[in-house]
Each structure stands twice: as C-alpha cells, then as structure tokens.
C-alpha positions as CSV (number, residue, x, y, z in Angstrom):
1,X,17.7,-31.2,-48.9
2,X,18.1,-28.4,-46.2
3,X,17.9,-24.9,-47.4
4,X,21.2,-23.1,-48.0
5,X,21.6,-20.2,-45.9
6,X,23.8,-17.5,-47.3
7,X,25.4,-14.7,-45.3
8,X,26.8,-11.3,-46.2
9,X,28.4,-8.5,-44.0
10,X,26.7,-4.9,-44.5
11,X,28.5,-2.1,-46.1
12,X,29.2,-0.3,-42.8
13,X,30.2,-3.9,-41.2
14,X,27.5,-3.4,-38.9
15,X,24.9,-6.1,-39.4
16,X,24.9,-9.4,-41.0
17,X,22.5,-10.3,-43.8
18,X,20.7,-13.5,-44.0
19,X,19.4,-14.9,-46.7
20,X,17.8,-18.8,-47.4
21,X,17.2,-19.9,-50.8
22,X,15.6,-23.8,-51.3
23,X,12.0,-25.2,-51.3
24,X,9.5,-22.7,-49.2
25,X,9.7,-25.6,-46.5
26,X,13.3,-25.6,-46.3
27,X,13.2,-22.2,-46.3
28,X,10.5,-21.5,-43.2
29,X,12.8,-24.3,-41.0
30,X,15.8,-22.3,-41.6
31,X,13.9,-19.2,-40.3
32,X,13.1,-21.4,-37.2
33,X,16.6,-22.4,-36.8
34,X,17.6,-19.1,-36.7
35,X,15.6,-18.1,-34.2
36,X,17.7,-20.6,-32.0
37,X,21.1,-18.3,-32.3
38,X,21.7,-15.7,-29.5
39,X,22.0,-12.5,-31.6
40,X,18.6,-10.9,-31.9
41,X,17.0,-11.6,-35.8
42,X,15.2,-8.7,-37.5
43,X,13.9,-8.4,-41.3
44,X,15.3,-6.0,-43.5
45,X,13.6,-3.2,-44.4
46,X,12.7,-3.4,-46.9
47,X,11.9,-7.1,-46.5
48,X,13.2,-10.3,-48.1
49,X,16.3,-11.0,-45.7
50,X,17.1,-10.9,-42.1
51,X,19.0,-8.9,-40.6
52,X,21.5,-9.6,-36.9
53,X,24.2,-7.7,-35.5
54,X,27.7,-8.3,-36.9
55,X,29.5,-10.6,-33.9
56,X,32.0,-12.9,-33.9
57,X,30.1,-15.2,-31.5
58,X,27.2,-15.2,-34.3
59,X,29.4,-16.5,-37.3
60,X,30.1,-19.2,-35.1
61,X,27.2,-19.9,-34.4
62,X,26.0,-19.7,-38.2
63,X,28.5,-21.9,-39.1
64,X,27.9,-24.0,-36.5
65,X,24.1,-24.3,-36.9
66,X,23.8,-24.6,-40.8
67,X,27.3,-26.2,-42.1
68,X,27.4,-28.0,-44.8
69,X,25.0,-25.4,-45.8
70,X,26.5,-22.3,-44.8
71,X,27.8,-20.0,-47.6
72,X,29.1,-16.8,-46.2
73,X,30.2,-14.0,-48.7
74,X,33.3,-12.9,-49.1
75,X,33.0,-9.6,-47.6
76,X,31.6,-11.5,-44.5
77,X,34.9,-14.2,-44.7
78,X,37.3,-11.4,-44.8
79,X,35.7,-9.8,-42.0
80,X,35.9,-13.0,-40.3
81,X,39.3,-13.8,-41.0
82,X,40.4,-10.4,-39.8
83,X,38.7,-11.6,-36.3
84,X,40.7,-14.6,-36.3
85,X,43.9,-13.0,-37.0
86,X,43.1,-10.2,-34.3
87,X,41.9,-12.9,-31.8
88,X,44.7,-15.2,-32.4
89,X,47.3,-12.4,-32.0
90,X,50.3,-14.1,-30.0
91,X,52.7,-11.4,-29.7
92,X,53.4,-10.9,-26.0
93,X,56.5,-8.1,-26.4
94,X,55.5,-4.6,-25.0
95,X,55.4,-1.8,-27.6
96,X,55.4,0.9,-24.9
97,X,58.1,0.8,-22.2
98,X,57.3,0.3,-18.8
99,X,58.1,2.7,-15.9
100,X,61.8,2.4,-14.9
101,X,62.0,-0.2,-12.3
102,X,58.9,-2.2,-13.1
103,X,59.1,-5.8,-15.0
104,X,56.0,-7.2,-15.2
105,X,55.5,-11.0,-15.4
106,X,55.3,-12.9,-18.4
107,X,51.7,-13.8,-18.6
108,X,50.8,-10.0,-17.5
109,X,52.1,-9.3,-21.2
110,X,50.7,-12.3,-23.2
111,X,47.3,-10.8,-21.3
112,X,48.0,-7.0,-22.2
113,X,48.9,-8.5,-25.8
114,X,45.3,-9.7,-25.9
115,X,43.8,-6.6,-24.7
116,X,45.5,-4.5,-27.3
117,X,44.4,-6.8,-30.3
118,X,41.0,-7.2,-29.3
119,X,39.8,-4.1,-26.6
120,X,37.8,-6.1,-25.1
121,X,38.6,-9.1,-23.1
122,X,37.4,-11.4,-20.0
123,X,40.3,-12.2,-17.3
124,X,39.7,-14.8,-14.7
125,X,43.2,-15.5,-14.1
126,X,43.4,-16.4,-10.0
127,X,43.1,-13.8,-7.4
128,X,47.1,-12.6,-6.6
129,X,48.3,-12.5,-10.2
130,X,47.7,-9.1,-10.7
131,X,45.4,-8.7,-13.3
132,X,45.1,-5.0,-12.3
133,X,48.7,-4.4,-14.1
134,X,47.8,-6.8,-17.0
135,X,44.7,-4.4,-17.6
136,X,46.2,-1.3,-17.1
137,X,49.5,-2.5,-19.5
138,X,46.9,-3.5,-22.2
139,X,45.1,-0.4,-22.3
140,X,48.4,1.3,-22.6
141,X,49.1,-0.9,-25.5
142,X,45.9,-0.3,-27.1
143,X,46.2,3.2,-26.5
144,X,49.9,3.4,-28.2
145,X,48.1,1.4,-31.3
146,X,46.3,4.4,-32.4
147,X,42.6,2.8,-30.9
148,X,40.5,4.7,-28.8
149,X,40.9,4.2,-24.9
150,X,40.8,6.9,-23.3
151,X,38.6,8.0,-21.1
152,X,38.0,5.1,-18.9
153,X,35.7,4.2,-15.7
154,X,36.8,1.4,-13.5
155,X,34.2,0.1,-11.6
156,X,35.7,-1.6,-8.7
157,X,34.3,-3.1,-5.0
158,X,34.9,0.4,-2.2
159,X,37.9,-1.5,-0.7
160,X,39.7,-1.1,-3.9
161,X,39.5,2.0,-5.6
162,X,42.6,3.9,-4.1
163,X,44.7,0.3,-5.0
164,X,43.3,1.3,-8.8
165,X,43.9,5.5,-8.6
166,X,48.1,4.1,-7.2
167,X,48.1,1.0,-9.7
168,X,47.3,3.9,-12.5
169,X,49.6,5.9,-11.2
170,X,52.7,3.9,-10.9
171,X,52.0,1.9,-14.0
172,X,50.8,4.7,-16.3
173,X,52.1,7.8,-15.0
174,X,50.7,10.0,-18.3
175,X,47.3,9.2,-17.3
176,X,45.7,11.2,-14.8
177,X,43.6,8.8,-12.5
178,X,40.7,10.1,-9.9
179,X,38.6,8.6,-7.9
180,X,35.4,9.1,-8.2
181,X,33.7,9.2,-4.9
182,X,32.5,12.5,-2.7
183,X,28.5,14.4,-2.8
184,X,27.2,14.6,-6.6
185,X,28.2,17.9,-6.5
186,X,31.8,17.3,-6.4
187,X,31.4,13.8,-8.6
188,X,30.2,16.2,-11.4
189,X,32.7,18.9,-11.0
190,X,35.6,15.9,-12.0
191,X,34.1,15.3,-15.4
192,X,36.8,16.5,-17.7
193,X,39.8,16.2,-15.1
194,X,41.4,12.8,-15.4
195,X,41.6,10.1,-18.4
196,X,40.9,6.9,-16.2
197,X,38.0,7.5,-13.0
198,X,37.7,5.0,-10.6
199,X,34.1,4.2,-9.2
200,X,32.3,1.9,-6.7
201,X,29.8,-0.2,-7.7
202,X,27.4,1.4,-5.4
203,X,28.1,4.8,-6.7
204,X,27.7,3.4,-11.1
205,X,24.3,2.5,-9.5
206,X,23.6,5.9,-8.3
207,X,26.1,7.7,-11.2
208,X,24.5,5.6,-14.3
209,X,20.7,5.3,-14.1
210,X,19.9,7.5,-16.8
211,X,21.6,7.6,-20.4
212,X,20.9,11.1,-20.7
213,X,23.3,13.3,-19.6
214,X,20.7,15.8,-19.0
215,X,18.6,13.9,-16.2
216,X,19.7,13.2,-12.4
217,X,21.7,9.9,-11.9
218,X,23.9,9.9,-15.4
219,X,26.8,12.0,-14.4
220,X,29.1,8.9,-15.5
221,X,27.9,9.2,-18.8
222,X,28.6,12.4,-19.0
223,X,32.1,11.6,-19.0
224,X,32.0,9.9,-22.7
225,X,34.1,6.7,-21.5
226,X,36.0,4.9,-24.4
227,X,36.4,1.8,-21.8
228,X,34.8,0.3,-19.1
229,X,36.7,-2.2,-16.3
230,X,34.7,-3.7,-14.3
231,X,36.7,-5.1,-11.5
232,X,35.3,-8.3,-9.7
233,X,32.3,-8.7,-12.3
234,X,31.0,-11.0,-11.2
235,X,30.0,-8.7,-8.9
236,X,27.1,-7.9,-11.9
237,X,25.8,-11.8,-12.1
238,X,22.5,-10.7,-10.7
239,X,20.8,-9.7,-13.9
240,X,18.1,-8.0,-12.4
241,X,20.3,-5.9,-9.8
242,X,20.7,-2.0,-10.6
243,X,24.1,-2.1,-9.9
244,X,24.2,-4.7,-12.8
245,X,22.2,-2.8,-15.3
246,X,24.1,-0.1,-14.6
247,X,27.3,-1.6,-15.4
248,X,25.6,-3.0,-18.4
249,X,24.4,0.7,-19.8
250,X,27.9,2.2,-19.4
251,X,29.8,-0.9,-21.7
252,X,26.9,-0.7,-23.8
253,X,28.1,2.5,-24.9
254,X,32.2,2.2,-24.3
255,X,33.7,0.8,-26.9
256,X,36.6,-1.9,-25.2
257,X,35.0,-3.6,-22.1
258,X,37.1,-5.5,-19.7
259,X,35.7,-7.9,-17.1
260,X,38.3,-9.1,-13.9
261,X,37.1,-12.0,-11.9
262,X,39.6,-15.2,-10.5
263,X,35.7,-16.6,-9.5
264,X,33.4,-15.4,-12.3
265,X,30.6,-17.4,-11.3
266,X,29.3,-18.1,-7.6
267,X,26.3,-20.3,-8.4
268,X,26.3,-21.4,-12.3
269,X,27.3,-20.5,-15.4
270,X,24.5,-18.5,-16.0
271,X,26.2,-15.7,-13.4
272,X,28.6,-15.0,-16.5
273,X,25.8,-13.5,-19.1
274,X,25.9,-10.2,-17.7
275,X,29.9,-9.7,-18.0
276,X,29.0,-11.3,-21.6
277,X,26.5,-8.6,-22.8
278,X,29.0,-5.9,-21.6
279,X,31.9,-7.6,-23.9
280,X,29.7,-7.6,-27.0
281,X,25.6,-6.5,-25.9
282,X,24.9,-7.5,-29.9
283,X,26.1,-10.6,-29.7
284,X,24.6,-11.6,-25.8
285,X,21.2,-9.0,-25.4
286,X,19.5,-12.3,-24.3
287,X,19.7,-14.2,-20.8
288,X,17.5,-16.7,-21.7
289,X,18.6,-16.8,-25.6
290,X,21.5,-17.5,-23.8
291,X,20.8,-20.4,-21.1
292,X,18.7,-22.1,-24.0
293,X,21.6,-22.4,-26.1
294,X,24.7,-23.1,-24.3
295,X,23.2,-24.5,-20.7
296,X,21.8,-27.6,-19.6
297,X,18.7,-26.2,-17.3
298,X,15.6,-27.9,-15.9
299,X,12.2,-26.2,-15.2
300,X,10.7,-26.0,-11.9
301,X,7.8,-24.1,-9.9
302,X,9.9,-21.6,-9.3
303,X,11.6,-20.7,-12.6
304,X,14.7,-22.3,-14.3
305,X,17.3,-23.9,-12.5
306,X,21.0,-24.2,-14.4
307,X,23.2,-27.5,-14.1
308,X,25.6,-26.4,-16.0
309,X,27.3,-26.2,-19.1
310,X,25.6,-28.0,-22.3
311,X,28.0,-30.8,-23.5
312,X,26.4,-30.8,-27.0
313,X,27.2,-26.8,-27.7
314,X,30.2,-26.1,-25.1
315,X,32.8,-26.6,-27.8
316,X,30.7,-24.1,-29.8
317,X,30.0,-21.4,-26.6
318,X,34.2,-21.6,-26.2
319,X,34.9,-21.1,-29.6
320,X,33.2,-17.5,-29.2
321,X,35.3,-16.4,-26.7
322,X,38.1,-17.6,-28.8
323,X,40.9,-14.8,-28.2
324,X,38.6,-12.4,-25.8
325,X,39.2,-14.4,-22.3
326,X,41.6,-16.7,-20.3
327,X,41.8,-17.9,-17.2
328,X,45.8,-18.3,-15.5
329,X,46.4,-20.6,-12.4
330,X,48.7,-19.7,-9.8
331,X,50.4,-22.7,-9.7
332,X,51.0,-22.4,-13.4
333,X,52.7,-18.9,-13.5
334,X,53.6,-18.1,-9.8
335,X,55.8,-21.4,-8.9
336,X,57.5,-19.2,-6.6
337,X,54.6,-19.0,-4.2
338,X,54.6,-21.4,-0.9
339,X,52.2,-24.6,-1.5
340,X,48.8,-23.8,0.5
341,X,48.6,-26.9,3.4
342,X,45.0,-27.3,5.1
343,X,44.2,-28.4,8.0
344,X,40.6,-29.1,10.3
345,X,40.4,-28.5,13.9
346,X,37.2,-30.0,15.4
347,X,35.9,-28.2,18.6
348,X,32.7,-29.6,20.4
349,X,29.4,-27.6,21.7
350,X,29.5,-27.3,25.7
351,X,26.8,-29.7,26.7
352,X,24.1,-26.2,27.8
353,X,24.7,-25.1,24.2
354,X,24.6,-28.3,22.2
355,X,21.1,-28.4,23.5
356,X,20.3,-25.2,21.8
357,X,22.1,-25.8,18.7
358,X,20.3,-29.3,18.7
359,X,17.0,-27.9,19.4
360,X,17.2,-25.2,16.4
361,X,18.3,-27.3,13.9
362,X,15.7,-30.0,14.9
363,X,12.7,-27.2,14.2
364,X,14.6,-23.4,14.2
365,X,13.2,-23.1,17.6
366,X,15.8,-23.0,20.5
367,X,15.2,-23.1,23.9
368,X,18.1,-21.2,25.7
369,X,19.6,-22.0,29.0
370,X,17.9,-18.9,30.4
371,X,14.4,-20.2,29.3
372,X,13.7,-17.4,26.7
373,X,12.5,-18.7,23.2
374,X,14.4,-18.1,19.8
375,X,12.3,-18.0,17.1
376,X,14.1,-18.1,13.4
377,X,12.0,-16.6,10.0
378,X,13.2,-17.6,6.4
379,X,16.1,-19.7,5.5
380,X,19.3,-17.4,5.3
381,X,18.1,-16.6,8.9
382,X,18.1,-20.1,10.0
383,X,21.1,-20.7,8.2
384,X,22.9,-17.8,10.0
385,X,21.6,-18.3,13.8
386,X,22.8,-22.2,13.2
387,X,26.0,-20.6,12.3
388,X,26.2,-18.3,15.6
389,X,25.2,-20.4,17.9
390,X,28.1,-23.2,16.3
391,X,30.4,-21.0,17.5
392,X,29.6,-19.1,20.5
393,X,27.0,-18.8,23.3
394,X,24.6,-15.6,22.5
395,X,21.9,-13.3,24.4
396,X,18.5,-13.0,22.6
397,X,16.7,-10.0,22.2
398,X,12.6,-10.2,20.9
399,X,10.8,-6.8,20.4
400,X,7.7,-7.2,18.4
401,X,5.9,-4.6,16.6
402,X,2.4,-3.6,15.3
403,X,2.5,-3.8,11.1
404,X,-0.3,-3.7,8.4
405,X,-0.4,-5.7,5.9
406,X,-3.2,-5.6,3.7
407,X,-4.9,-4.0,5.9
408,X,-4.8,-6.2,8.8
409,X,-3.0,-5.1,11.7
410,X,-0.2,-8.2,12.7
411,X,2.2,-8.4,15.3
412,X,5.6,-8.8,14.0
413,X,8.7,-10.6,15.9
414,X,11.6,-9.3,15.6
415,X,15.1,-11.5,17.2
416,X,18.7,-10.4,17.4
417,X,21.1,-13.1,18.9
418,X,24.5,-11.3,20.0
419,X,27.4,-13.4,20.7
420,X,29.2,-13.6,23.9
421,X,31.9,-15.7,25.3
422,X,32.3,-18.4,25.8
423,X,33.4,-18.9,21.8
424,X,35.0,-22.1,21.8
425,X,36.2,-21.3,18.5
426,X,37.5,-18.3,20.0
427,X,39.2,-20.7,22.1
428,X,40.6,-22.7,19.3
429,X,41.8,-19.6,17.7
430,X,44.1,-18.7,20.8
431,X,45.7,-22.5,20.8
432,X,46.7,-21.7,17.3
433,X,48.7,-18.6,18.2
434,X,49.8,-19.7,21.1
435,X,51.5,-23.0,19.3
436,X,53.2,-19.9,16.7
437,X,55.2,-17.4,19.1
438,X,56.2,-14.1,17.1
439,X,54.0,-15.3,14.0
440,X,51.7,-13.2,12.6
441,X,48.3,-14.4,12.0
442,X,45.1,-13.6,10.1
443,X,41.4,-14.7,10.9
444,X,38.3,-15.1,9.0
445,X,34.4,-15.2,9.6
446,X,31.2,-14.1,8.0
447,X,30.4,-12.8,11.3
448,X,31.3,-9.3,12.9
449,X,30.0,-10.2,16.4
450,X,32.1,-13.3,16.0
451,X,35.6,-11.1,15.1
452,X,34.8,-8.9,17.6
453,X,34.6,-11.6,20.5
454,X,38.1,-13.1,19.0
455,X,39.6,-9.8,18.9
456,X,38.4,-9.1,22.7
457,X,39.8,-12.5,23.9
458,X,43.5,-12.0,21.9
459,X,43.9,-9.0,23.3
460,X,43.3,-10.0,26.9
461,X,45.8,-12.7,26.2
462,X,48.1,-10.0,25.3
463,X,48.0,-9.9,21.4
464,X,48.1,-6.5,19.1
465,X,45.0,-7.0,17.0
466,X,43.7,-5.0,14.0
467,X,40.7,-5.6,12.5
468,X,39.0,-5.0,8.5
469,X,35.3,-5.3,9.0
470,X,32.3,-3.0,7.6
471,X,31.5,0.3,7.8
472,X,35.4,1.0,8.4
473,X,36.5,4.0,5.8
474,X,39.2,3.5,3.3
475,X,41.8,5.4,5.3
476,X,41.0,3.4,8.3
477,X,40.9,-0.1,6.3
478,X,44.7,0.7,4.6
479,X,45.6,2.1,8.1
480,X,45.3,-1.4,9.6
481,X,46.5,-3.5,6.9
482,X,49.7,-1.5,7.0
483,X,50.3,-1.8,10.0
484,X,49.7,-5.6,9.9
485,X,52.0,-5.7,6.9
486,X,54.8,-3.6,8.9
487,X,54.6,-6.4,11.6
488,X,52.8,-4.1,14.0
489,X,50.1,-6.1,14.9
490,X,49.9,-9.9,15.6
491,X,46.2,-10.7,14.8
492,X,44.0,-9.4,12.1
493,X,40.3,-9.8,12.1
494,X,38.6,-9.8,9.1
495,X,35.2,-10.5,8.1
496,X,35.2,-12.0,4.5
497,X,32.8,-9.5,3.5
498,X,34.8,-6.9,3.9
499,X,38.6,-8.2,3.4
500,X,37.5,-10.8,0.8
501,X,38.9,-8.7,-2.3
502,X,41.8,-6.0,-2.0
503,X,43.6,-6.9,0.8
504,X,47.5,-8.0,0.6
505,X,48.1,-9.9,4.2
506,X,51.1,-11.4,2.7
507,X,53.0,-11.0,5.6
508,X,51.2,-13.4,8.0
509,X,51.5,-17.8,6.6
510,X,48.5,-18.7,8.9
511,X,44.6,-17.7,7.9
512,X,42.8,-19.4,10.3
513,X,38.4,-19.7,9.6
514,X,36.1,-19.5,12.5
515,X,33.2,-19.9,9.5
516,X,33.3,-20.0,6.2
517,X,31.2,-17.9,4.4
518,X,28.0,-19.4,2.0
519,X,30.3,-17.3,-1.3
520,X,32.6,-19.3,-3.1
521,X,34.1,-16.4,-4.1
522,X,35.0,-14.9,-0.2
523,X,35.7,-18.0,0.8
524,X,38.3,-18.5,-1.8
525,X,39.4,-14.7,-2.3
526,X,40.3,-14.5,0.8
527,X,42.6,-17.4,1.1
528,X,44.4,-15.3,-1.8
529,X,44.5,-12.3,0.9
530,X,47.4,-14.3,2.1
531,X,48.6,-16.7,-1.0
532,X,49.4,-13.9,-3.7
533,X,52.5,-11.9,-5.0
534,X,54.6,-10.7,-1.7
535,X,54.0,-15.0,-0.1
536,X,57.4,-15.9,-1.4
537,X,59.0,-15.3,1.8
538,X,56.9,-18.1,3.4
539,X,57.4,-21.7,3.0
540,X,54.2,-22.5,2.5
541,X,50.9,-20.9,3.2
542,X,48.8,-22.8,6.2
543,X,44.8,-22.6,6.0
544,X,42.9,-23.9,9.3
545,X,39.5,-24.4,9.5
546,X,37.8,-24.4,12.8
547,X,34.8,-26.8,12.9
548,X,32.0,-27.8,15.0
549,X,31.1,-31.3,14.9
550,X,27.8,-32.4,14.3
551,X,26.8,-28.9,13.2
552,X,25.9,-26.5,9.8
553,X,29.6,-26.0,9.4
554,X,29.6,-29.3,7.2
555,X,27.4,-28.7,5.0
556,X,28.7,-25.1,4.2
557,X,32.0,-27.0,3.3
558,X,29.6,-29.3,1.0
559,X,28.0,-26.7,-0.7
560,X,31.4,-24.9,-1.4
561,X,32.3,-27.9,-2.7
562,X,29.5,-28.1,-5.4
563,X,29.7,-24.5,-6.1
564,X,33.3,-25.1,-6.9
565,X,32.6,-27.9,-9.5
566,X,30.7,-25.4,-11.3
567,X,33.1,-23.0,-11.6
568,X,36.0,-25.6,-12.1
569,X,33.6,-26.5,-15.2
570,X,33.1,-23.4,-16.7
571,X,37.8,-22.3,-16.7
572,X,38.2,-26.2,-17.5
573,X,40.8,-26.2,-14.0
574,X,40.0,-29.7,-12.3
575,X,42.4,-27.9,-9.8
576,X,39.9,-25.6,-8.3
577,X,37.3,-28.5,-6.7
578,X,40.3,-31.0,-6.3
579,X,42.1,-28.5,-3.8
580,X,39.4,-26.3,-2.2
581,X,39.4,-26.7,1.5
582,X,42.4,-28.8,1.2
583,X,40.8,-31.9,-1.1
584,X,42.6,-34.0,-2.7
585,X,45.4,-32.3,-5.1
586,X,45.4,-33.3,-8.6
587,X,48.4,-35.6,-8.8
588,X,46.6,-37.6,-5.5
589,X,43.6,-37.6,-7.9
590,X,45.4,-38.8,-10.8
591,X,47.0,-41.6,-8.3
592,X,43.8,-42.6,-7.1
593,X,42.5,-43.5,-10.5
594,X,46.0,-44.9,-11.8
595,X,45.5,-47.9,-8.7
C-alpha cells in the first residue's frame, strides 16, 4: 500500500509541510514522487518533513500526484478553499465608477472582476479587445478593495508607452501616470512622482539588473512597485534574454503580476514559463521542472525540443491556472466587427531574376545578371536573401575584412543586397489600389528596403504615403498614424516589426502583405492593426497576400501554419489555425467532417 502523504499549511501561510508516514519503502518513493512536482522541495529545519512554497498550482499538483492518498490538514483545506472561492469569483459589476462618458465592454469587467479577486492574472484575449482598459479597470478595482496596487511599472514594447501614460489617464484620472524614458539621470529623478510608470522593455533591461537599490542599473526597484504589467509578454519567452530576467526580478518582488498577450507563445508552449514564474515564481522557479511535467518533449543533439502540450497532465497544468487567465475571441465578444476575407495574388519572377532566385535556393549561391557572386552565411541569412530576391531585383555589395580568430588571421565576407525596382510585388501592390479609388490602404513586410521601394513607386503614381518603420521616434510614429487615420494619406507602409503591436489603422479595410514575417505573432498582430475596435464602419476587413510562386513565400505560410497549431493548443481556440491566412473557418471545418 502507497504511503500516505499528509500536508499542512505553515502558521504564516507561507510554506506547505510535507509529511509521509507508511513502510520506509513507501515512504522513500513518496520522496521520489515529490521530486516530480514543480515547486522546489526543501527539508525542514529541523528535519523530519519537507518543506515547498505555499501555491495554488502545488495543491493541485499534490492532489493530483498522491490522491487516494492525499490527506491535507485543515488549515491547508481552508486555505485552499479560500483560493477557490477567490479564483472562482464571478461578479462582473464595477465597484468603482468609471469616468463619465466611458462604458466599457462586458467582458472588460468579467476580466477586471478577475483581476480584483486574484491580483495577479494572465490575459490572452485577441489583439483589438482592449485588454489595456480591462487591466487598468482591474487594478482600480483591486485598489478600491483595500489590496495593495499602487505603485505600478508597466512594461510595454517603445511603440506603446504614451497609448499606456493616455489609457491611464483617461481611464483612471486619480492616478498619476509617467513615462519612464529620458538619460538615467532624469529616469531617477521620477521615482516618487507618479503611481503607475510606464517602461520599455529595453529600458527594464537597462533599469532592473541589479536588486539593490544602491548599485547602477536598479533604479526601477527603487521605485518599490506593488504591480508589474507586462504588456506583450511574450515578449519575455526567451528565458535566457536580460530583458526577460529583468522582467522576472521586478514580479519577483511586486506583489499582483499581470501578463497581456493575444499570442502568448511564438514557437511552443514552453515560451509561456517565463510569464508563469512572474504570476507565482514559488510555484514555477523551474523551466525544466516545468517542461518535464506538463510538456511532451523529445531530446536531441542540440538540447530539448517541445511538441507540445502533455495529454496525460494538461487537465492538471489547466486546473492551476484555474481563475488567474483567459483567453477571449473576437468573434465571440466583438460581433460588431466586419468578417476578415483573404485573398492570394500570385506574381511570377522575371525570367533574369528567377535564375537568381533559382540558383540561391538550389546552393545560397546566386549568380546575378551582372556576373558578381552572392554568397549567403547561416540560415536566417539565407532565409532572408530568398525573401529579397522573391520580391524585387537587388544590387550586391561584398567588402571583406581581416579578423582573428584564435589567433589566425581570416578574411571575412561581408554581403548586403539592396533592393531596387523592378518589385513585382511592388507592382501588384499598385493594381490593388488602383482597383480601390479613394480607399485607404495599409501594407506589410518584414522588409524596410522592400517598404521603401513601394512607398517610392505609390507616390510616383501619385499616392500620399506615410510610412511606420524603425528607428522612427514616438512623435513621428503617432504623427503618421494620425494622419492616416484622419484620411490624409492613402498608403501606409509598415514594417511588421515596427507597426506589429500599438497601431490602430482602423480606418483603411485593405492590409495588403508583400511578405509575411517568420513571427506568428507580427504576422497575426498586425492583421489586428486593422480588425480591432474602431473596424465597425467597414463591411468586412480584406487581407491580401502577395505571393511568388515557386519560391520561400510558401513555406513561410507553412510554418505559420504549424506555429499556429501550437498556440491554438495551448487557448483551446481551433479558430486560430482554422482561419489564419484565410484557412478554412470552423463551420467549413465542421462541414467537411459532417460529409
């Protein structure tokens, strides 16, 4: 018979005790089993019993792990019920009153309703339901509950951050909000100024190296933050990233963390540990604690790769994140929105440059029509001349260099292609507004020198174009998309590194994609650019993807594809890989498998 495992909460409610009584063999496999939970397992001191961090996630996972046998105390099953009661909290009705004038949407308080009964909380509702507002109403909330909120840091992408200080503004108008950009000098000198600081991911990485408030690179923690937001987390996947660990260091000392994502994984589910650890680091401190329990993973020469989700313990890893996330579908809340309706049009390579294109992908060397050699290093580089020339003829510029390396002198090649016309997807662009007189339209690419050329050619066909595109300031950025939205310009050009989160481009119906980008998540947050709050002027919404056949464009659409299953997985939405680049919708799906 299996040792029983009893658990008790400690007097403070800080850690949970463990204790296994039964034959000392029954007794050492119940340590081992233990070992398997997420939380990390100490003894007590003095020993005799083990001792883990008091979690929600690791009652479930007791329970889970040694039922029948499982015989909590009651301290412990009073605490738990108490998490039960908080997480299953239903109330959606405001206790604070909204500015005069403002009405937010009913799902925006069911989510600020979660926030206030738990603090901390995971969002991955879709990109245009405005989860800003939800997260700012539930802090409110929380606030007017008598819990601690304030001060808080919002860590946002660059593009965002003034959106957040207005949003603040406008939504809480007793809260003073800041952003929290300029030389350290004047960073520091706004500790103490506002209740809610805004802050760029790049500038937590530079603001929150250091704990110590003493030591260069730890002015953020200097503020004493109640809350962290960390808008876009999944901005954080990459464990190993500073501008992860940073994020990580500030929740680790907050006490409410919320995480805002409509894609919170790009690759796996893996991506989401590091938004877990910041909702509750005692129950998550583990990456690979993590993957071992709740993902289905194969090992390979070069680490661990992730399939996905674990069938035998998903039911378990959900049940953790019972009343702490959500995810909410446009099409569930937002009927009012105009359907999205995709559409292909396949160009073809001039003859000169299918040669080259041909050439490259056959072994990444192209010869180019003016006899000069192209010579492409690592993948991503391939990947990205394939992309170039698929759209556009290019010049080629080779310098080489002297470098050591150790301690042999090489010669190192260095190649730049730069695009020049003719694009024929350039071309294909200017069709499209020339078949929609006086309609606005917006257009996408990974590439600058690609938005560049299509700007060039729409304003020599006599076109107002704007462009969003890096290393543009935040002034310039909003002064452009204004004027777009005001109906001042015809054409915007945006590269989706840049306009892929906060951008509103509601006023155009057409995005047209010269290339779509490797990200799931630019590719499909900036489709939401256009299809968001403001779109229910339009009709519908039309998405056209330019193609060249027989090139790398298909298999970027293929690997969206498989990216998207993943994350379709993880929010249970079959939605998400059914529709992306115009699939098959559900009720076609459904159909399908009826016949």
């Amino acid at each position: 018979m299996p040792a029983t495992v009893h658990g008790e909460i400690s007097a403070d409610r800080s850690s949970i005790i463990l204790l296994a009584t039964g034959h000392d063999y029954e007794v050492a496999q119940a340590a081992k089993l233990v070992q398997t939970l997420t939380p990390l397992i100490k003894p007590t001191d003095p020993p005799g019993a083990l001792r883990m961090p008091a979690s929600w996630p690791a009652v479930v996972q007791l329970a889970t792990t040694f039922t029948p046998h499982w015989r909590p105390g009651p301290a412990l099953t009073a605490w738990a019920a108490e998490q039960v009661q908080a997480r299953m909290a239903g109330a959606a009705e405001l206790t604070v009153a909204t500015p005069p004038g403002l009405i937010p949407r009913s799902y925006q308080r069911e989510g600020a309703a979660m926030i206030r009964a738990t603090g901390s909380a995971l969002l991955f509702d879709e990109p245009g339901t405005g989860k800003t507002v939800t997260t700012i109403l539930g802090l409110v909330e929380r606030a007017a509950a008598g819990q601690p909120v304030l001060p808080v840091i919002v860590v946002c992408p660059a593009a965002v951050i003034d959106s957040w200080v207005e949003h603040v503004a406008t939504w809480a108008p007793r809260w003073r909000a800041t952003a929290w950009r300029g030389s350290p000098q004047q960073r520091r000198r706004k500790i103490g100024t506002a209740d809610v600081y805004v802050a760029s991911y790049d500038t937590v990485r530079r603001d929150a190296k250091v704990v110590d408030t003493r030591k260069e690179g730890s002015a953020l923690f200097a503020i004493g933050a109640r809350t962290v937001v960390s808008d876009e987390v999944h901005k954080t996947k990459n464990n190993t990233s500073e501008q992860s660990k940073a994020v990580r260091r500030l929740a680790g000392k907050a006490t409410n963390f919320i995480g805002l994502s409509g894609t919170p994984i790009t690759h796996h589910p893996a991506d989401l540990w590091p938004a877990l650890q910041c909702l509750e680091p005692g129950a998550w401190p583990s990456r690979e604690r993590w993957i071992d329990r709740y993902c289905l993973s194969v090992s390979g020469d070069y680490g661990t790769t992730v399939l996905g989700l674990n069938p035998q313990s998903e039911s378990e890893f959900r049940t953790t994140l019972l009343g702490r996330h959500r995810r909410v579908a446009k099409a569930d809340v937002l009927s009012e929105l105009p359907p999205k309706v995709y559409s292909v049009r396949t160009v073809d390579l001039p003859d000169e440059w299918r040669k080259v294109y041909d050439s490259m992908e056959a072994d990444m060397l192209a010869q180019l029509p003016d006899g000069e050699e192209l010579s492409v290093m690592g993948v991503l580089a391939q990947l990205t001349r394939l992309a170039q020339l698929a759209s556009a003829a290019a010049d080629v510029e080779v310098t080489t260099e002297v470098v050591e390396e150790n301690g042999l002198l090489m010669e190192k090649t260095h190649t730049k292609v730069h695009l020049k016309a003719p694009s024929w997807k350039v071309d294909a662009l200017l069709e499209v507004m020339a078949e929609r007189p006086d309609q606005q339209v917006v257009v996408f690419a990974p590439s600058r020198q690609l938005m560049v050329l299509a700007g060039n050619a729409a304003k020599k066909a006599g076109y107002r174009v704007g462009y969003v595109m890096g290393g543009q300031t935040a002034a310039e950025r909003t002064e452009m998309v204004n004027a777009f939205q005001l109906g001042e310009l015809d054409l915007i050009c945006v590269t989706t590194g840049a306009g892929g989160v906060g951008l509103t481009l509601t006023a155009a119906r057409t995005a047209v994609f010269l290339q779509r980008p490797y990200s799931l998540v630019e590719a499909m947050q900036s489709e939401d650019r256009l299809h968001r709050i403001g779109a229910e002027v339009h009709e519908s919404i039309e998405i056209i993807d330019v193609v060249a056949r027989k090139t790398i464009d298909s298999r970027v659409r293929t690997i969206l594809k498989e990216r998207a299953g993943q994350l379709s997985d993880l929010v249970q939405d079959a939605r998400i890989v059914a529709e992306l680049l115009g699939g098959a919708g559900v009720r076609d799906l459904r159909k399908k498998v009826a016949v």
